[in-house]
N, CA, C, O and CB atoms as a CASP TS submission, in Angstrom:
PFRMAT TS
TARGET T0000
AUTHOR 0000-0000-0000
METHOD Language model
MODEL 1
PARENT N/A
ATOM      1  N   UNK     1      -5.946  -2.194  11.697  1.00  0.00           N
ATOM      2  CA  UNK     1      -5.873  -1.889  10.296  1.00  0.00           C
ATOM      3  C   UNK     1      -5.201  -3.060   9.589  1.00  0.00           C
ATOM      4  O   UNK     1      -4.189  -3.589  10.050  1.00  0.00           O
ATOM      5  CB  UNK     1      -5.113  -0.564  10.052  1.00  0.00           C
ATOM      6  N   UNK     2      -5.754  -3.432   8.520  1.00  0.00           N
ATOM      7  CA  UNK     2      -5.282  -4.632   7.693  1.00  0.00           C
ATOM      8  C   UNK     2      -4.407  -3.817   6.438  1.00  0.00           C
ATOM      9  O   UNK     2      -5.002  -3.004   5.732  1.00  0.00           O
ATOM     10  CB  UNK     2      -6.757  -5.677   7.065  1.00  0.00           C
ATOM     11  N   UNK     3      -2.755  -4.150   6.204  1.00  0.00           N
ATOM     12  CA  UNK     3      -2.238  -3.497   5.308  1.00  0.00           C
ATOM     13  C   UNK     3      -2.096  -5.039   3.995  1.00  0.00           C
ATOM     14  O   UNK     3      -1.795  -6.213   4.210  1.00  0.00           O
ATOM     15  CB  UNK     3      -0.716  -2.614   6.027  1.00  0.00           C
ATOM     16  N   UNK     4      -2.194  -4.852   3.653  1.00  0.00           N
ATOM     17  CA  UNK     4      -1.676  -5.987   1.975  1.00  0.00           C
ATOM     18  C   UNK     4      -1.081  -6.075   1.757  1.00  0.00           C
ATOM     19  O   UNK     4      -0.632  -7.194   1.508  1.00  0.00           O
ATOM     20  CB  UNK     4      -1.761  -6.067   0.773  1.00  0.00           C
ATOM     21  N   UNK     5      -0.375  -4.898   1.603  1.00  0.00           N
ATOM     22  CA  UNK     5       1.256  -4.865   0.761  1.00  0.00           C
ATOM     23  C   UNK     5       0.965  -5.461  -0.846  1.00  0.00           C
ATOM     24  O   UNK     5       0.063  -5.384  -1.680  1.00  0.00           O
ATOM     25  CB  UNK     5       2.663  -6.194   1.713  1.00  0.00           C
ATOM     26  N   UNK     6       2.159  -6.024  -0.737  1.00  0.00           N
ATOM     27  CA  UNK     6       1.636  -6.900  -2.425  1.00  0.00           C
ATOM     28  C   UNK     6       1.236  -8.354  -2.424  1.00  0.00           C
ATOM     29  O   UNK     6       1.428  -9.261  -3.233  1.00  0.00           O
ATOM     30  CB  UNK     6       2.985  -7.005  -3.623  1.00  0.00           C
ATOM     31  N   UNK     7       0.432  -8.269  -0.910  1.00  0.00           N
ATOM     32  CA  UNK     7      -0.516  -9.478  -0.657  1.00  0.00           C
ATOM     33  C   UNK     7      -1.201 -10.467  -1.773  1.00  0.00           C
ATOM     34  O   UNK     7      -2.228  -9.988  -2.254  1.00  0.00           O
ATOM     35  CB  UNK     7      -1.615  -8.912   0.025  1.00  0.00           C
ATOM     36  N   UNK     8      -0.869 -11.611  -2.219  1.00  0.00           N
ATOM     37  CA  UNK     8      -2.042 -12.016  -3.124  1.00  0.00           C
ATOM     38  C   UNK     8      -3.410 -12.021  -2.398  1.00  0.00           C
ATOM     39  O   UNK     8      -3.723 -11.907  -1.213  1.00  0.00           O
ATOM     40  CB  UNK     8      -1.794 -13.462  -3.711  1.00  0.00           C
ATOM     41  N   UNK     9      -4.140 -12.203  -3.595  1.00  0.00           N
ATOM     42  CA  UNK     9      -5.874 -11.692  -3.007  1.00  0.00           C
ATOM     43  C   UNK     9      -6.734 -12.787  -2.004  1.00  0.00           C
ATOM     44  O   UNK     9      -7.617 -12.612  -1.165  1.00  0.00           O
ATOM     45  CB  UNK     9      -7.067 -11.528  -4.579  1.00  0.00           C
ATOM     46  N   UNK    10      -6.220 -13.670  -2.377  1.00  0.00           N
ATOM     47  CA  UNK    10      -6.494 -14.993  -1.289  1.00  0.00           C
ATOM     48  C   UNK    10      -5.798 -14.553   0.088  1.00  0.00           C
ATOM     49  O   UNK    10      -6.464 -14.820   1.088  1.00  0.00           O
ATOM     50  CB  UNK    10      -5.684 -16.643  -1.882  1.00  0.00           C
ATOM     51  N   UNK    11      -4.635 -13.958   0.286  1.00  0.00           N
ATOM     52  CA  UNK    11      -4.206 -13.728   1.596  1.00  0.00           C
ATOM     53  C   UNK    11      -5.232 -12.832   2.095  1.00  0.00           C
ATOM     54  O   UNK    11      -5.833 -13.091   3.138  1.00  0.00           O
ATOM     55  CB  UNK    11      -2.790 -13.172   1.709  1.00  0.00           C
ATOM     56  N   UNK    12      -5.534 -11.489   1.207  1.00  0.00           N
ATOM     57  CA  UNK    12      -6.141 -10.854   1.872  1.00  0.00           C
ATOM     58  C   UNK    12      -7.707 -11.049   2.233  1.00  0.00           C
ATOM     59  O   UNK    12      -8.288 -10.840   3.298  1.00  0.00           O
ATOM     60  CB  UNK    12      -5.848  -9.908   1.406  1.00  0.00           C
ATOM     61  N   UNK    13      -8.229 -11.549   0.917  1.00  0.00           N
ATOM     62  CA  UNK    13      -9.305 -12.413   1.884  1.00  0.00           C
ATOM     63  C   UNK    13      -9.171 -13.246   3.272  1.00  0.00           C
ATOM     64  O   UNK    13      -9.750 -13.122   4.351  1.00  0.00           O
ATOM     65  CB  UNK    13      -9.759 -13.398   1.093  1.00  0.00           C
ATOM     66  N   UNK    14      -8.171 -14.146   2.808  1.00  0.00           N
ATOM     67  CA  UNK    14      -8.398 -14.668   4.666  1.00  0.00           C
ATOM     68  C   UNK    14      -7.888 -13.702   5.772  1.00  0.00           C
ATOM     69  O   UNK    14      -8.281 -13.916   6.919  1.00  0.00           O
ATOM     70  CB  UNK    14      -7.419 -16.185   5.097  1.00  0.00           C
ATOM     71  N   UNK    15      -7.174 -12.813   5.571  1.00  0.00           N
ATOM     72  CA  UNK    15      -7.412 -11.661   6.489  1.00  0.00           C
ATOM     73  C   UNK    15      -8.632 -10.801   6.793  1.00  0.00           C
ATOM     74  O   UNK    15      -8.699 -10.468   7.976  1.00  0.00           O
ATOM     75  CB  UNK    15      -6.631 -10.860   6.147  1.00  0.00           C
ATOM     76  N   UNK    16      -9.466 -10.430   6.123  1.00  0.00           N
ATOM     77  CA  UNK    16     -10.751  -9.825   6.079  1.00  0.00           C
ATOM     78  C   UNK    16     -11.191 -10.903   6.991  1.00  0.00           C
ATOM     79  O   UNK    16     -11.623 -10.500   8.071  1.00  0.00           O
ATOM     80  CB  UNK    16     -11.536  -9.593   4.599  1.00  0.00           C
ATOM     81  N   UNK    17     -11.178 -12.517   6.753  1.00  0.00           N
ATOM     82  CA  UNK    17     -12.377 -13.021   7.148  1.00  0.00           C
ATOM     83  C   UNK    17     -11.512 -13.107   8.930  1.00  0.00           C
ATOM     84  O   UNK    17     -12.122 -12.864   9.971  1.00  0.00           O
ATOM     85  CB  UNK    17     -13.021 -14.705   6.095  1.00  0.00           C
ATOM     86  N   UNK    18     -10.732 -13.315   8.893  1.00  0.00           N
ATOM     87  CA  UNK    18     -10.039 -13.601  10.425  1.00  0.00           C
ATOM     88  C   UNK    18     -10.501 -12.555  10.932  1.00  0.00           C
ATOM     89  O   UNK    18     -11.287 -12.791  11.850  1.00  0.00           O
ATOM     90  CB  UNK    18      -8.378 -13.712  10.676  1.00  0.00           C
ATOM     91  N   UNK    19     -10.282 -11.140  10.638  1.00  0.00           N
ATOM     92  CA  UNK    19     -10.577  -9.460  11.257  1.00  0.00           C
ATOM     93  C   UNK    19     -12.001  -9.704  11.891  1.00  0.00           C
ATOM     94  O   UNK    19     -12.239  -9.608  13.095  1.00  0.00           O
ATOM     95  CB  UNK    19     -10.682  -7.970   9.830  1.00  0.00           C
ATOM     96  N   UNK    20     -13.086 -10.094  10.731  1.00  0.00           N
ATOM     97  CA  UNK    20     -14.258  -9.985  10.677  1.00  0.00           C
ATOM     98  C   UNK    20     -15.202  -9.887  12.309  1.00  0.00           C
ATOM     99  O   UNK    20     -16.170  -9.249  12.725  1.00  0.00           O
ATOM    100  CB  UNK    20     -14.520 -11.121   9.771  1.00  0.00           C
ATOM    101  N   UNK    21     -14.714 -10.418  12.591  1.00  0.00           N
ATOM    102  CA  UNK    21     -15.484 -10.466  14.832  1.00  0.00           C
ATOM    103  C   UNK    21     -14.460  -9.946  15.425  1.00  0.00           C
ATOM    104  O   UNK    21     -14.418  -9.983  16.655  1.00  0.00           O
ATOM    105  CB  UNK    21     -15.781 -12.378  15.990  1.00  0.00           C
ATOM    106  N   UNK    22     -13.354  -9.317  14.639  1.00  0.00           N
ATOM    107  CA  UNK    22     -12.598  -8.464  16.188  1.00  0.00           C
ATOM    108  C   UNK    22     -13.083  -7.405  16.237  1.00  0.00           C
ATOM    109  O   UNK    22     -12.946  -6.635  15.286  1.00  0.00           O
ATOM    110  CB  UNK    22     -10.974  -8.093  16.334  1.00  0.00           C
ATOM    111  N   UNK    23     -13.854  -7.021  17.454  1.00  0.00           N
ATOM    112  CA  UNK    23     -14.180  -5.580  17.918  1.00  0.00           C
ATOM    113  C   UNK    23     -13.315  -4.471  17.498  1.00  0.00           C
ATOM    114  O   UNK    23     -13.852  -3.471  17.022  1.00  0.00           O
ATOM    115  CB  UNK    23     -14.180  -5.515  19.346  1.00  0.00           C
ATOM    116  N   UNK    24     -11.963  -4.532  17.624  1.00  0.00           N
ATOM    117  CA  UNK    24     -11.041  -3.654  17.700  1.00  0.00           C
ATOM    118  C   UNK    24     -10.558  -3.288  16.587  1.00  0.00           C
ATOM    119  O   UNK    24      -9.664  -2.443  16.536  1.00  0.00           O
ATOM    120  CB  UNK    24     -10.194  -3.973  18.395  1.00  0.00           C
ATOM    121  N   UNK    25     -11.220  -4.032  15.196  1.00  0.00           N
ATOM    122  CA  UNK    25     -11.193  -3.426  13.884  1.00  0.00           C
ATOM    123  C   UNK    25     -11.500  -3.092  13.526  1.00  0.00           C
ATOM    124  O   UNK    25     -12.496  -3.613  13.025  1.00  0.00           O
ATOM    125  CB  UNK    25     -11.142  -3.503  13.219  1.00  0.00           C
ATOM    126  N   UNK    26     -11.194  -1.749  13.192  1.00  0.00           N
ATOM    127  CA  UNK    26     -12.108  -0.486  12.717  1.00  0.00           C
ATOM    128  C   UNK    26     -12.866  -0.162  10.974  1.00  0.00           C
ATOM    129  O   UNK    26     -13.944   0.285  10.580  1.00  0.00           O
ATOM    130  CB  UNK    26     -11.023   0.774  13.004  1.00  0.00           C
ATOM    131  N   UNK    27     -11.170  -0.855  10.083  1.00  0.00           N
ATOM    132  CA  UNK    27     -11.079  -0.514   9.161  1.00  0.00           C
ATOM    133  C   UNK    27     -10.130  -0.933   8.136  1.00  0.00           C
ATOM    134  O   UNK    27      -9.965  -2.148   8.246  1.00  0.00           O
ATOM    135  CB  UNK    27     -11.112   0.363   9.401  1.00  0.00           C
ATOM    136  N   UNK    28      -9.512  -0.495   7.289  1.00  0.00           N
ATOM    137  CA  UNK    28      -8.563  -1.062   6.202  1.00  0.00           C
ATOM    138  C   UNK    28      -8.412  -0.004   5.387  1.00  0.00           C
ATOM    139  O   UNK    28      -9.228   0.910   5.269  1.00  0.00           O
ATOM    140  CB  UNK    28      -9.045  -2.312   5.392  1.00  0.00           C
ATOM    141  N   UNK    29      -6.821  -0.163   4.508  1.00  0.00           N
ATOM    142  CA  UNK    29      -6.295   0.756   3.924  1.00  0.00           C
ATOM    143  C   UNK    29      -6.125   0.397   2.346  1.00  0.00           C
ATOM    144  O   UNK    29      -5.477  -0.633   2.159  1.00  0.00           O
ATOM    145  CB  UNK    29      -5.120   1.045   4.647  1.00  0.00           C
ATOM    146  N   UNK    30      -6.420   0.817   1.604  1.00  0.00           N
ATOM    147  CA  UNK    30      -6.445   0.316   0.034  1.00  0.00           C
ATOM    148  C   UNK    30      -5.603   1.606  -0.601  1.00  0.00           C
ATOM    149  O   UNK    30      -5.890   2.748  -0.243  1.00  0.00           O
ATOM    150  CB  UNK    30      -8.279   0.113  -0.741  1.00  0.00           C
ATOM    151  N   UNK    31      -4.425   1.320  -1.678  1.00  0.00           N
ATOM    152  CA  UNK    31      -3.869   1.660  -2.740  1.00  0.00           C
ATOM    153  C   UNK    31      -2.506   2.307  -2.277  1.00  0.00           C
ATOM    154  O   UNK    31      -1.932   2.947  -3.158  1.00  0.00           O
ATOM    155  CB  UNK    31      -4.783   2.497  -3.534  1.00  0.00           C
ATOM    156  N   UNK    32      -1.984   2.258  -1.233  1.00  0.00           N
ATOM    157  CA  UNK    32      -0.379   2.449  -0.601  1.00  0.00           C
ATOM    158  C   UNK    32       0.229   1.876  -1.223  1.00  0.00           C
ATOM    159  O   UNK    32       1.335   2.405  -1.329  1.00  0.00           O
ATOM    160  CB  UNK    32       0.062   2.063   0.697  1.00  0.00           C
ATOM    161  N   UNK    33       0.102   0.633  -1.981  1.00  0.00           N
ATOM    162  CA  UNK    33       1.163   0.288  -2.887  1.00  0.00           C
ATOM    163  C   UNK    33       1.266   0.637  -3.862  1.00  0.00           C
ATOM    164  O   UNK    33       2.399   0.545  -4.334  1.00  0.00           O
ATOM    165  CB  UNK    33       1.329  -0.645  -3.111  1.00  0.00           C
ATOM    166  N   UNK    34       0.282   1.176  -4.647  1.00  0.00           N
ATOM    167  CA  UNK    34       0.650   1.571  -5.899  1.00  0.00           C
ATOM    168  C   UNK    34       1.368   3.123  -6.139  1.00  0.00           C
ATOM    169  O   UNK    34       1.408   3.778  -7.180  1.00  0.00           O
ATOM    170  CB  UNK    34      -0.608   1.430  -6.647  1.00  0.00           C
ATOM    171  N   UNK    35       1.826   3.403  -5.007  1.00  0.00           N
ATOM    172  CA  UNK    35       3.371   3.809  -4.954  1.00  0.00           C
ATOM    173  C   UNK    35       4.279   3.287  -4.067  1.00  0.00           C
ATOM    174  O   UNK    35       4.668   4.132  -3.260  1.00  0.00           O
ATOM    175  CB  UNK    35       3.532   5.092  -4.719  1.00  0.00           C
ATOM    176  N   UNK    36       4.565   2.631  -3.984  1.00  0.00           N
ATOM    177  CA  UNK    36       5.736   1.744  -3.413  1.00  0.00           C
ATOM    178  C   UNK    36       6.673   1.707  -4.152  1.00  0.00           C
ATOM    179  O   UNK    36       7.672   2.148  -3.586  1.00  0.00           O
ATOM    180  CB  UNK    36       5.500   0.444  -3.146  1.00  0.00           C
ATOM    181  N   UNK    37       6.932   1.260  -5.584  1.00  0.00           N
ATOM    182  CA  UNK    37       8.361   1.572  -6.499  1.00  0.00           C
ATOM    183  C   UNK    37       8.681   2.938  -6.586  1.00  0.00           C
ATOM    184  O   UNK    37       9.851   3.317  -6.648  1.00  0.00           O
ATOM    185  CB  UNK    37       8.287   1.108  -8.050  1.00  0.00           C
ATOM    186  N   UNK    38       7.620   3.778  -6.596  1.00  0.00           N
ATOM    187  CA  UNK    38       8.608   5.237  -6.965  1.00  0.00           C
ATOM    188  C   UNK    38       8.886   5.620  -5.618  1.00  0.00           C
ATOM    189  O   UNK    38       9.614   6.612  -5.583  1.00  0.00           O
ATOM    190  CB  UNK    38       7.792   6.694  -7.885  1.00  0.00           C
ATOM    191  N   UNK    39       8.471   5.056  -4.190  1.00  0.00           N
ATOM    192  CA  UNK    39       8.516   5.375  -2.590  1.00  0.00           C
ATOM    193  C   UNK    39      10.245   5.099  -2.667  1.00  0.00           C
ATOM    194  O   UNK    39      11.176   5.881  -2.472  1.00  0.00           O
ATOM    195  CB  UNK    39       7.364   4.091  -1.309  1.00  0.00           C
ATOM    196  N   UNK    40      10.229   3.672  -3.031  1.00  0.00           N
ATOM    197  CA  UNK    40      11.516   2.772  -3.019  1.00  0.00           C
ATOM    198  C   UNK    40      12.504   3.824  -3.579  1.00  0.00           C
ATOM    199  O   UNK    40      13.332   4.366  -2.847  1.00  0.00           O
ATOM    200  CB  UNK    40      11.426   1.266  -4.017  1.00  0.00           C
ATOM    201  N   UNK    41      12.400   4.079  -4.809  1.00  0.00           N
ATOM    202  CA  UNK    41      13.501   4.683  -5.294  1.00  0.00           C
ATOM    203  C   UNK    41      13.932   5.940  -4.905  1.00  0.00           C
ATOM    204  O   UNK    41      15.089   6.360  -4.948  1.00  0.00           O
ATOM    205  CB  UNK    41      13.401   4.719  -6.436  1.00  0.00           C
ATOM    206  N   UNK    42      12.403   6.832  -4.315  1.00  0.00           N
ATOM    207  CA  UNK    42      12.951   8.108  -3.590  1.00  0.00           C
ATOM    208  C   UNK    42      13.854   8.164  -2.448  1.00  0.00           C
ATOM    209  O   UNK    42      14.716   8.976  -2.113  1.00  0.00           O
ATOM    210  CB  UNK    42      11.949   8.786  -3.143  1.00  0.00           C
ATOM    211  N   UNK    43      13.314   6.811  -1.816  1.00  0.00           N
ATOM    212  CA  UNK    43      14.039   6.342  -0.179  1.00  0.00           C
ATOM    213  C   UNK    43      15.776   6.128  -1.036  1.00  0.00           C
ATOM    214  O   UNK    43      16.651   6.980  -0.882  1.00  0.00           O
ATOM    215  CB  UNK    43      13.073   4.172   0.829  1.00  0.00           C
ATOM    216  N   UNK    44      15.921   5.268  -1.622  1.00  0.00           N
ATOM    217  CA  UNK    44      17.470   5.182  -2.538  1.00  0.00           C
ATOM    218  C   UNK    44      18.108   6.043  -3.048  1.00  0.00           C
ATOM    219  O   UNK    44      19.251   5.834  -3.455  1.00  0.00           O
ATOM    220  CB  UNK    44      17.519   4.548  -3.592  1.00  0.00           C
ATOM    221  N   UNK    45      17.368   7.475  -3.160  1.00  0.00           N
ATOM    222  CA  UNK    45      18.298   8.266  -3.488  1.00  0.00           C
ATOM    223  C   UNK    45      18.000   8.252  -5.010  1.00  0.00           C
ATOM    224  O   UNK    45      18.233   9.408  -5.362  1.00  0.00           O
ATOM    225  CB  UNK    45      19.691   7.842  -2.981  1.00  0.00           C
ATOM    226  N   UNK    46      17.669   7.653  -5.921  1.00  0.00           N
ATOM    227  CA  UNK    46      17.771   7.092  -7.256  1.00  0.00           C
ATOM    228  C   UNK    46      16.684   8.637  -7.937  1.00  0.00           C
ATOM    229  O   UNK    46      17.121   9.324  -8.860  1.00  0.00           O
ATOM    230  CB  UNK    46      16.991   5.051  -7.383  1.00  0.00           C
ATOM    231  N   UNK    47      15.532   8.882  -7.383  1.00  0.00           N
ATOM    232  CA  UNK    47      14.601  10.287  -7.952  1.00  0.00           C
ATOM    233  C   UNK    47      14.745  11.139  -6.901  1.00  0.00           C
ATOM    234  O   UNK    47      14.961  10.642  -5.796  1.00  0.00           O
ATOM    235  CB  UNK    47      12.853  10.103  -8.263  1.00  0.00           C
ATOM    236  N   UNK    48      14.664  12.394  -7.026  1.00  0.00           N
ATOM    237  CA  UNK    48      14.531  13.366  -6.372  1.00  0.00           C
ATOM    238  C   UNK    48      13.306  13.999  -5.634  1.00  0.00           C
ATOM    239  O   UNK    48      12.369  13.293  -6.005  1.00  0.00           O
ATOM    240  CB  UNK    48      14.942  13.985  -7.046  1.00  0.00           C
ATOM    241  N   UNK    49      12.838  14.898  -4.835  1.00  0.00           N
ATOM    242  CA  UNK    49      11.275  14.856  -4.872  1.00  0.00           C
ATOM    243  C   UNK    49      10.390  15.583  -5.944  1.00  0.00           C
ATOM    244  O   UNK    49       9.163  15.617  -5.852  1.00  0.00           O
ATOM    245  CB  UNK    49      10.824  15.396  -3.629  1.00  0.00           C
ATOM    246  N   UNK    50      11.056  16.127  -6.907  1.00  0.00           N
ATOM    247  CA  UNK    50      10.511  16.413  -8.126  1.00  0.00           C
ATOM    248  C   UNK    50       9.928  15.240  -8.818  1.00  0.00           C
ATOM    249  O   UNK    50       8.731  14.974  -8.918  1.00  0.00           O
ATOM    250  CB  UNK    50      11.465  17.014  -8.914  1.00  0.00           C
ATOM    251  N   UNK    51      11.062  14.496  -9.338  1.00  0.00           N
ATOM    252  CA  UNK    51      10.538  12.785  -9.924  1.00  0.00           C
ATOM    253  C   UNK    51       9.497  11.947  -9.233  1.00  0.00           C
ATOM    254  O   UNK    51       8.579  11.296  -9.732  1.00  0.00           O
ATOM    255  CB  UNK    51      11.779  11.698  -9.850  1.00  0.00           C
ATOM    256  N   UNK    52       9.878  12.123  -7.848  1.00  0.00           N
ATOM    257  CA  UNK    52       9.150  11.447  -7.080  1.00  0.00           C
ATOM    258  C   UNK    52       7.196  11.930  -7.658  1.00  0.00           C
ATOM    259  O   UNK    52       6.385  11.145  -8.151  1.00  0.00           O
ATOM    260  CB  UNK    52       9.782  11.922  -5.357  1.00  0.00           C
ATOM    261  N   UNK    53       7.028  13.089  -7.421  1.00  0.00           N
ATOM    262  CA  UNK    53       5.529  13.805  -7.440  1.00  0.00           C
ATOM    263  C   UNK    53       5.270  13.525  -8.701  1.00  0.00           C
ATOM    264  O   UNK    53       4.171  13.024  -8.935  1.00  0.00           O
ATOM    265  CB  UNK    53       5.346  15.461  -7.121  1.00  0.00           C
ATOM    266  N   UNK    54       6.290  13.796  -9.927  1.00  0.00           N
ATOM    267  CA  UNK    54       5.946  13.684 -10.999  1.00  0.00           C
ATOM    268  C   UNK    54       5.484  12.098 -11.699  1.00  0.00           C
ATOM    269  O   UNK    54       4.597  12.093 -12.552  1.00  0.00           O
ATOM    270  CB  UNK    54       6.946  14.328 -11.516  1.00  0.00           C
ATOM    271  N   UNK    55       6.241  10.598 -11.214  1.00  0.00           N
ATOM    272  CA  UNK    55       6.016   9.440 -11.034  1.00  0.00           C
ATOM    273  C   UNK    55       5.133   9.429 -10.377  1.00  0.00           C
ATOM    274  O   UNK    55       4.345   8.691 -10.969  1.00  0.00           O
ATOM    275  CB  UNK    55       6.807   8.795 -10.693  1.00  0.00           C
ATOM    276  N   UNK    56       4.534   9.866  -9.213  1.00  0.00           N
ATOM    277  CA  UNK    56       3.236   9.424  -8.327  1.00  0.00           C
ATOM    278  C   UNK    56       2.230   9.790  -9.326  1.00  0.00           C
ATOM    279  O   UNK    56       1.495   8.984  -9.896  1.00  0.00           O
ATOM    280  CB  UNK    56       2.974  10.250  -6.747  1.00  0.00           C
ATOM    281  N   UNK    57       2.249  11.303  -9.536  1.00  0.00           N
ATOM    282  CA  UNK    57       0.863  11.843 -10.535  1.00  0.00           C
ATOM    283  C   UNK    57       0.773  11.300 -11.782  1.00  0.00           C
ATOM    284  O   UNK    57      -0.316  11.474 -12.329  1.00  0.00           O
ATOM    285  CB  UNK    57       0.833  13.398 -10.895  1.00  0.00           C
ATOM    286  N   UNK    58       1.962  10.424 -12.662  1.00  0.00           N
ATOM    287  CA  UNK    58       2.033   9.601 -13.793  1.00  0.00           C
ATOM    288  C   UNK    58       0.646   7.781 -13.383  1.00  0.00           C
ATOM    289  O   UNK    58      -0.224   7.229 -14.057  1.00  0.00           O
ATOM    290  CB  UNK    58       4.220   9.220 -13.916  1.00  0.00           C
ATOM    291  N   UNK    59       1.075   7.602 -12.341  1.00  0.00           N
ATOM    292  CA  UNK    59       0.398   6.519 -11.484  1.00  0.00           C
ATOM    293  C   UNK    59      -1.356   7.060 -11.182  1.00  0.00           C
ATOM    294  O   UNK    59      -2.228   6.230 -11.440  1.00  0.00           O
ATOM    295  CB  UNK    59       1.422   6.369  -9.841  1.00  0.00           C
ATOM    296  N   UNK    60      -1.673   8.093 -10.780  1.00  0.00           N
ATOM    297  CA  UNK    60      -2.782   8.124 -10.334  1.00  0.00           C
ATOM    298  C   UNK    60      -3.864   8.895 -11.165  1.00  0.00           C
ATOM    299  O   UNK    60      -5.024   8.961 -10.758  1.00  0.00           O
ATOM    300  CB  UNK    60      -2.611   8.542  -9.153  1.00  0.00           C
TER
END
């Protein structure tokens, strides 16, 4: 599995193309980051899991 993170898009292209002939790659994961700041702040203690759901569903 190829993750990005907050990969610029050139990284992740040359990851796609490196993957591209390994047998053993199945697949790839798209949009885990676009909760990552409200992830961050739940992990800190900073929102609760109320804020948390309510920030995710503000995002999606």
């Amino acid at each position: 599995m190829i993750l990005g993170l907050d990969a610029p898009e050139e990284c992740l292209k040359a990851g796609f193309a490196a993957a591209a002939d390994v047998p053993l790659v199945k697949g790839f994961a798209v949009g885990r980051t676009i909760f990552g700041e409200p992830a961050a702040q739940w992990f800190q203690g900073v929102l609760d899991d109320e804020q948390l759901v309510e920030k995710v569903k503000q995002i999606t």
